[in-house]
C-alpha positions in Angstrom: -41.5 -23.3 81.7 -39.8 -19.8 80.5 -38.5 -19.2 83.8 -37.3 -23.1 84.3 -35.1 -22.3 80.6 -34.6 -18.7 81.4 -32.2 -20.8 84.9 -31.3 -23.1 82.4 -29.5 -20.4 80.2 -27.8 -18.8 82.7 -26.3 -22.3 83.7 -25.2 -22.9 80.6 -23.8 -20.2 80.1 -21.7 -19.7 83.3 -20.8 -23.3 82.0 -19.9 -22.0 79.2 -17.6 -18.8 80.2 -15.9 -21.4 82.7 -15.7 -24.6 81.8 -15.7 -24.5 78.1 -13.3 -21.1 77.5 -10.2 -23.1 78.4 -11.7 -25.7 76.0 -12.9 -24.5 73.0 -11.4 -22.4 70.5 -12.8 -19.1 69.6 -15.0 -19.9 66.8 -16.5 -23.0 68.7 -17.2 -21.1 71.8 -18.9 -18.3 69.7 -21.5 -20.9 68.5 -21.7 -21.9 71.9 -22.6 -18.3 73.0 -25.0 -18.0 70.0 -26.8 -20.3 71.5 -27.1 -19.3 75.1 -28.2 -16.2 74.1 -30.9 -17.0 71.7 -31.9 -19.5 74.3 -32.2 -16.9 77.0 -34.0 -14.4 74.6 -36.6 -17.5 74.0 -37.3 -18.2 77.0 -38.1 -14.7 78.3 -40.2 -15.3 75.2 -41.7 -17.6 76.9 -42.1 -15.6 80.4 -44.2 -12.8 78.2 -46.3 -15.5 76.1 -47.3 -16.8 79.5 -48.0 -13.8 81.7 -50.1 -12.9 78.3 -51.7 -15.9 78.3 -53.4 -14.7 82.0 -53.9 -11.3 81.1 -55.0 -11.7 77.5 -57.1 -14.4 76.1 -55.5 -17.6 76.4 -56.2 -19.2 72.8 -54.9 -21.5 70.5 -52.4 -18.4 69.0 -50.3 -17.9 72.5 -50.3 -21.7 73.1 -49.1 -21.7 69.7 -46.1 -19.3 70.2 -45.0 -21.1 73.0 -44.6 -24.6 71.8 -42.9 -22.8 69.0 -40.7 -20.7 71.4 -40.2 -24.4 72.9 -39.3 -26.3 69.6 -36.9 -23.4 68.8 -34.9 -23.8 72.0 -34.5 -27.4 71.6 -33.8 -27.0 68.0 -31.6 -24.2 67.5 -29.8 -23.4 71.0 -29.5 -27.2 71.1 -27.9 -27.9 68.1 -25.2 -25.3 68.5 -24.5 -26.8 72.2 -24.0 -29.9 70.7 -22.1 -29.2 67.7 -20.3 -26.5 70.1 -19.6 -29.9 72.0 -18.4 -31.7 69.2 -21.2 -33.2 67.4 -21.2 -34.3 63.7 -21.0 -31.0 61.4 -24.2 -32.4 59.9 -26.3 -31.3 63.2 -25.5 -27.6 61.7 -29.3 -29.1 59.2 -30.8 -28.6 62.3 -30.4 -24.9 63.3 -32.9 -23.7 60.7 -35.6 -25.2 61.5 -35.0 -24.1 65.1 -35.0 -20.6 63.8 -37.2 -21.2 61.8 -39.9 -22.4 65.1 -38.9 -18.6 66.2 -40.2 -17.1 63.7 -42.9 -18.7 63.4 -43.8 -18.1 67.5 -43.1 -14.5 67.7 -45.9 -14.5 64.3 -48.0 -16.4 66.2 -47.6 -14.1 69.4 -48.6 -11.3 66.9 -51.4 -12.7 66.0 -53.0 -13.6 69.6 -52.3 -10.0 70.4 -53.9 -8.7 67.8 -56.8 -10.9 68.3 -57.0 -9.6 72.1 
């Protein structure tokens, strides 16, 4: 799954640089950017929480982090796409609790490795 949104991320943001710069003003395609790249970070979160998972003890912790690595994703790097896009300024709620969902994965990645 990391690596399948680690392709995603680079497509959207070639997207992005070439479709969008013509597009979008400055401050719009900054939020767009802030998005790719906490996307790509996630998801080689995502790449290390699994690789982990088969060299360390695959418990409840690095399932955890994942799904949260997930969540923050679709949360956070989605919201600015879309608002990037042109969705209601009201989406912008949203974006907090997608970083929030990091936060919380890269605790719960601490904890699984200190439990290993």
């Amino acid at each position: 799954m990391g690596a399948l949104l680690a392709a995603a991320g680079v497509a959207l943001g070639a997207f992005g640089a070439h479709a969008l710069k013509a597009r979008l003003g400055a401050e719009l395609l900054s939020t767009w950017n802030t998005g790719v790249q906490y996307h790509l970070w996630h998801a080689l979160g995502m790449v290390v929480v699994g690789l982990s998972a088969s060299v360390l003890a695959d418990g409840p912790w690095v399932r955890l982090a994942g799904w949260l690595f997930l969540a923050g994703i679709a949360l956070f790097s989605g919201s600015l796409y879309a608002l990037a896009l042109g969705a209601p300024k009201w989406l912008g709620a949203i974006a907090p609790l997608g970083g929030t969902a990091f936060i919380l994965g890269w605790l719960a990645f601490a904890v699984a490795a200190w439990q290993a």
